[in-house]
C-alpha positions as CSV (number, residue, x, y, z in Angstrom):
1,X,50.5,283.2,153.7
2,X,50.7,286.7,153.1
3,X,47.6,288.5,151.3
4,X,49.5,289.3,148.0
5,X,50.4,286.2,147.3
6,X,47.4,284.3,147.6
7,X,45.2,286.7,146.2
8,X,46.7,286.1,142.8
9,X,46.8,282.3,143.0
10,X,43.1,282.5,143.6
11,X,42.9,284.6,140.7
12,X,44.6,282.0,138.7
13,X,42.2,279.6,139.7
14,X,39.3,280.8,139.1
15,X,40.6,281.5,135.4
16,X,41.7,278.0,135.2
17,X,38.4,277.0,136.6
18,X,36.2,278.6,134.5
19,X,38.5,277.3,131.1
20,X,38.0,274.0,132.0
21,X,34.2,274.3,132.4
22,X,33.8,276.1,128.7
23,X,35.9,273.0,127.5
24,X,33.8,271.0,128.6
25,X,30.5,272.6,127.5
26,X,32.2,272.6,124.2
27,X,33.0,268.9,124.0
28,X,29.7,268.3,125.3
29,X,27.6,269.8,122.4
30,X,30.1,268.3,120.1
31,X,29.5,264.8,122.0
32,X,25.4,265.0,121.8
33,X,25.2,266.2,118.3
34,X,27.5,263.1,116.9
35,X,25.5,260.8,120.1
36,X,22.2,261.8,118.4
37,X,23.5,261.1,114.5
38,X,24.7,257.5,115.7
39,X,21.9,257.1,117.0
40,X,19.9,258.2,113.6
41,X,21.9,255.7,111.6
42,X,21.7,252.7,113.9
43,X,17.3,253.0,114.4
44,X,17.6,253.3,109.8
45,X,19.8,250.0,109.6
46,X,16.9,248.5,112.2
47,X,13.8,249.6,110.5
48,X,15.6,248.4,107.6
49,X,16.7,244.7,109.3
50,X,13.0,244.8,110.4
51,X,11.5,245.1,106.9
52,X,13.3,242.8,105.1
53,X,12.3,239.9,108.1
54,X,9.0,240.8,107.6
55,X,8.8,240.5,104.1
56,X,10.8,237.2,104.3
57,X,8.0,235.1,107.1
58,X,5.5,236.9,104.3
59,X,7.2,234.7,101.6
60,X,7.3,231.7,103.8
61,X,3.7,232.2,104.9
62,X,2.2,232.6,101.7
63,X,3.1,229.6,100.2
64,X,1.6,227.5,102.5
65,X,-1.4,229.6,101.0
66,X,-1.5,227.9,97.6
67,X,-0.6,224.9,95.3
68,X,0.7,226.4,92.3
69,X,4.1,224.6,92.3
70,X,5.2,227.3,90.0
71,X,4.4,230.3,92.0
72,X,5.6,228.5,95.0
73,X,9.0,228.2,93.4
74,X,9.5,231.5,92.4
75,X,8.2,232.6,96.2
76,X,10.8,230.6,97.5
77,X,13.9,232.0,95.0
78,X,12.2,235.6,96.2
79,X,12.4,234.8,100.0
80,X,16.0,233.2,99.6
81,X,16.9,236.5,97.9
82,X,15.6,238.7,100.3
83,X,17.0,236.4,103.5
84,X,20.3,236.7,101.7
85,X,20.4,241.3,101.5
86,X,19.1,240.5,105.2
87,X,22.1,238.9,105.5
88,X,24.4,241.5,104.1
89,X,22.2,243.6,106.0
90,X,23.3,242.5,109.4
91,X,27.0,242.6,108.3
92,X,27.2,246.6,107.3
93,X,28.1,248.8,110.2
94,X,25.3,251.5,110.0
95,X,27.8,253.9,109.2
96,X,28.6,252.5,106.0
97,X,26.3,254.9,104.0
98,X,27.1,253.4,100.4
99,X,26.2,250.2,101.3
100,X,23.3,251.3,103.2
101,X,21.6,253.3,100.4
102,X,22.8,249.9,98.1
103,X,20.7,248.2,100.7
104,X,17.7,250.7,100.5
105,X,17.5,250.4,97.5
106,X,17.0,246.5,96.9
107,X,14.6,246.8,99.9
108,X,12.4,249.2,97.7
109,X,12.5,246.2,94.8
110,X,11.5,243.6,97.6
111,X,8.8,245.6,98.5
112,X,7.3,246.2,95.3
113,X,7.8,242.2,94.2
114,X,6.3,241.5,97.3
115,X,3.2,243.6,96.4
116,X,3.0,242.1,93.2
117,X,2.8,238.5,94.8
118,X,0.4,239.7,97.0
119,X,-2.3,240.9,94.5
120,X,-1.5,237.2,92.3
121,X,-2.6,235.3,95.5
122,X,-5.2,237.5,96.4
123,X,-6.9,236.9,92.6
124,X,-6.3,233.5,92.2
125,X,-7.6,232.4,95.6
126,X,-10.5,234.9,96.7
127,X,-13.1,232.4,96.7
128,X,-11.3,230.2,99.3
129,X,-13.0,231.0,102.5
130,X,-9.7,229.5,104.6
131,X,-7.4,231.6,103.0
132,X,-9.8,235.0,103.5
133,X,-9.4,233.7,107.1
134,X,-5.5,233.0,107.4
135,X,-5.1,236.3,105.3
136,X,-7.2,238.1,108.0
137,X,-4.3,236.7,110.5
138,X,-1.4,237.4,108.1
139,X,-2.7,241.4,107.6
140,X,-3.1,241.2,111.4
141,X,0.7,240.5,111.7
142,X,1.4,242.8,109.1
143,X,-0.2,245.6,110.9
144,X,1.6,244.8,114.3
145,X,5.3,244.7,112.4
146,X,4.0,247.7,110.6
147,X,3.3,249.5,113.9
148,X,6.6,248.6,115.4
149,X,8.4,249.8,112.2
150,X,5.9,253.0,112.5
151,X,7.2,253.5,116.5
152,X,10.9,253.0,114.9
153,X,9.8,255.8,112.7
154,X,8.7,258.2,114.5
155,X,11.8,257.8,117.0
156,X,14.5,258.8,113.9
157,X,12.3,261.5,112.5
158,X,12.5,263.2,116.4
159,X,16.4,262.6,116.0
160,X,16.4,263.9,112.6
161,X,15.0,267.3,113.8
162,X,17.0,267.6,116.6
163,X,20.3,266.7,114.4
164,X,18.7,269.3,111.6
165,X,17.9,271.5,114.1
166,X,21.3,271.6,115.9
167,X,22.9,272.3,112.8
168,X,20.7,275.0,111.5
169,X,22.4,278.2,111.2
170,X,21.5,281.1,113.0
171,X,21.4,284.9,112.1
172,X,21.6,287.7,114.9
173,X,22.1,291.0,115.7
174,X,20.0,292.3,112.2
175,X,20.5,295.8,111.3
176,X,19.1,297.9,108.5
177,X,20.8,301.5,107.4
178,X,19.7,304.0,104.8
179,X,22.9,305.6,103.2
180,X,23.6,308.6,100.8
181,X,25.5,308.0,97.4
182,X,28.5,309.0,99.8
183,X,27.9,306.1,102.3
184,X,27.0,308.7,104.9
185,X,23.8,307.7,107.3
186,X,20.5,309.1,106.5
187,X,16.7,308.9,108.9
188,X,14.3,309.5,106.2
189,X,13.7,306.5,103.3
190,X,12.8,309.0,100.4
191,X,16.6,310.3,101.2
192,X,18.0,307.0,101.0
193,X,20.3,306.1,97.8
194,X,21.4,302.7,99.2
195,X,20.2,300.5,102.0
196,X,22.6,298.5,104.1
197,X,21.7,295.3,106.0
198,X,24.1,293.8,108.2
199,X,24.4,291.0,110.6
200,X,26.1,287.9,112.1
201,X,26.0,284.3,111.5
202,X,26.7,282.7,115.2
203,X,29.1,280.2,115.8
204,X,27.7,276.6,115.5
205,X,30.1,273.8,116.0
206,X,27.3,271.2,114.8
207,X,27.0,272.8,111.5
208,X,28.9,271.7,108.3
209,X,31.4,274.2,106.9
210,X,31.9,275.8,103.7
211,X,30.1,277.7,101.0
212,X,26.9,278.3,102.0
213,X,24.7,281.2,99.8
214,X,21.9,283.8,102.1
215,X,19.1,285.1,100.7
216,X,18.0,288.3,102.0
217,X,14.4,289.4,102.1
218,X,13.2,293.1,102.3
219,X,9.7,293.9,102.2
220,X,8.0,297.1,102.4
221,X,5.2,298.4,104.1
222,X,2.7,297.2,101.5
223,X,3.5,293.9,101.6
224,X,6.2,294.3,98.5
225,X,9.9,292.9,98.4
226,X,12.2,294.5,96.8
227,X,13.1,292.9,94.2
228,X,16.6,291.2,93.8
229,X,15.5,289.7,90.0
230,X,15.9,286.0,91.7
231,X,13.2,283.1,94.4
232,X,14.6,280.9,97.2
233,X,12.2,277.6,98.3
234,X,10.7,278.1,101.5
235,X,8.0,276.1,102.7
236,X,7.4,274.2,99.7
237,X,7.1,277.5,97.4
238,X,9.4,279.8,95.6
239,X,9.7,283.4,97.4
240,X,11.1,286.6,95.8
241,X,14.5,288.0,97.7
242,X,16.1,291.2,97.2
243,X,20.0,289.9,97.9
244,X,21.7,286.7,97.5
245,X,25.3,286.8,98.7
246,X,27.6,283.7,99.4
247,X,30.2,283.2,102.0
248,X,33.0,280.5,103.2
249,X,31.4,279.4,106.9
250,X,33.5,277.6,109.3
251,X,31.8,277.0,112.3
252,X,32.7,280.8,114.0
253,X,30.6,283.4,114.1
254,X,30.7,285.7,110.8
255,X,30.0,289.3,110.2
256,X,27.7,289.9,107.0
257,X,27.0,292.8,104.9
258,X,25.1,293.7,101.7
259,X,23.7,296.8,100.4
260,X,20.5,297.4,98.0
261,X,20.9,300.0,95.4
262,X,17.6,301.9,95.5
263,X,15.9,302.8,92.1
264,X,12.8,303.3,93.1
265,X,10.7,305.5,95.6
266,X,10.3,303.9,99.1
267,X,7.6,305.2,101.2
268,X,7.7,306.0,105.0
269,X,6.6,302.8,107.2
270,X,7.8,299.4,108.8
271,X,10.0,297.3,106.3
272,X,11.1,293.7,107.0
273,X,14.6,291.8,106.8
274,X,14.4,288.3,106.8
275,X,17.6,286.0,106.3
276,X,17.2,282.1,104.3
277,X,19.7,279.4,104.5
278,X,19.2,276.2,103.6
279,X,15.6,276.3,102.9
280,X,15.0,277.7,107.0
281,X,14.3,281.6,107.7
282,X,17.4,282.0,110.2
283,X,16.3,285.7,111.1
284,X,14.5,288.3,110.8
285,X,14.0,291.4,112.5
286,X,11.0,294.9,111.6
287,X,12.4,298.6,111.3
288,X,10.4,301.6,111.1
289,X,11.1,304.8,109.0
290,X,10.0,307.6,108.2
């Protein structure tokens, strides 16, 4: 075959090759993030599943604890109630979130009926030497399920961060400018009329789309922010920001801009942009002027 004809189709190729491997990057980071949310929902439903049987043999247990024929009858009516949402339990799929908060929920009122029971037996039989022993057994069992609920635990808060974490957004390429009334570029702060901060919010297929309000933080060399009149939560407090602005995010990257009207005098030094979303610093970046 003669050189100008296969020189193209290798060309081609290539292209084709290297199309076909973004594609499938793409579907791959789209295939984890919903693997790792299934994944998040199915260990909830079985914490949950696990809770409610261990409340249930708690029931049964107890009343071979005492001869109150009253107590024991309203133990039983509580452990056929909470074998019967264990029940209902087990027929949800654990991406039926209604039904699973319903289900939450009613677990929360087990629990605390449960506790209540609890501190009756405890009072009417804490001179019984037996029962102090089969207790001893009973919190021994408790502590066991509690640790297996614990290691269920601690398995969907690591796939909670990594889902929260996949879909946190991002903010790059931060630039700060100091602009004349006219819009013209200045070096020196005290010449500055307006300050300009621009950047990008990257592309994130994992995060959800739509409205979704910045805050945007400038702080001076003292320490100071520049005041925008309004706080964002970060870290369990309330922080002053100088901007808020709110755009329509669909999952591609997007240019952002916002400008500061200066009415005060800014001295020479390093100032600070830093970008919130969400409750999360997504950026930030130091610039120096003099």
């Amino acid at each position: 075959m003669k050189k100008y004809v296969w020189i193209p189709l290798v060309v081609v190729i290539l292209i084709l090759l290297a199309g076909l491997v973004g594609l499938g990057y793409f579907f791959y980071q789209e295939r984890e993030s919903n693997i790792a949310m299934q994944e998040l929902a199915a260990l909830d439903k079985q914490e949950m599943e696990n809770e409610y049987e261990r409340f249930a043999q708690q029931y049964s247990e107890m009343k071979t604890q005492i001869t109150n024929d009253s107590i024991i009858a309203q133990l039983t009516q509580e452990q056929l109630r909470t074998q019967q949402l264990l029940e209902e339990l087990r027929r949800v799929k654990s991406d039926d979130a209604k039904e699973i908060a319903r289900l939450k929920r009613e677990l929360a009122t087990v629990r605390a009926v449960l506790r209540d029971y609890i501190m009756q037996i405890d009072s009417l039989n804490r001179m019984n030497q037996n029962l102090l022993a089969e207790n001893t057994r009973i919190q021994n069992e408790y502590d066991e399920a509690t640790r297996q609920i614990e290691g269920l635990s601690s398995e969907r808060e690591e796939l909670t961060e990594r889902v929260a974490m996949a879909a946190q957004l991002d903010a790059s390429g931060i630039n700060m400018s100091l602009l004349k009334k006219n819009g013209k570029t200045v070096k020196k702060i005290k010449d500055c009329k307006n300050i300009s901060v621009s950047f990008n919010i990257a592309r994130n297929v994992t995060a959800s789309n739509g409205s979704r309000t910045l805050y945007i933080r400038i702080t001076t060399p003292t320490g100071e922010t520049l005041d925008g009149g309004g706080t964002v939560s970060y870290e369990n407090r309330n922080i002053t920001y100088s901007i808020k602005k709110t755009i329509e995010y669909t999952g591609e990257e997007t240019p952002v801009t916002v400008y500061w009207n200066v009415a005060e005098y800014l001295g020479p030094g390093t100032y600070t942009v830093s970008i919130f979303a969400d409750g999360n610093m997504i950026g930030s970046r130091s610039f120096t002027f003099n």
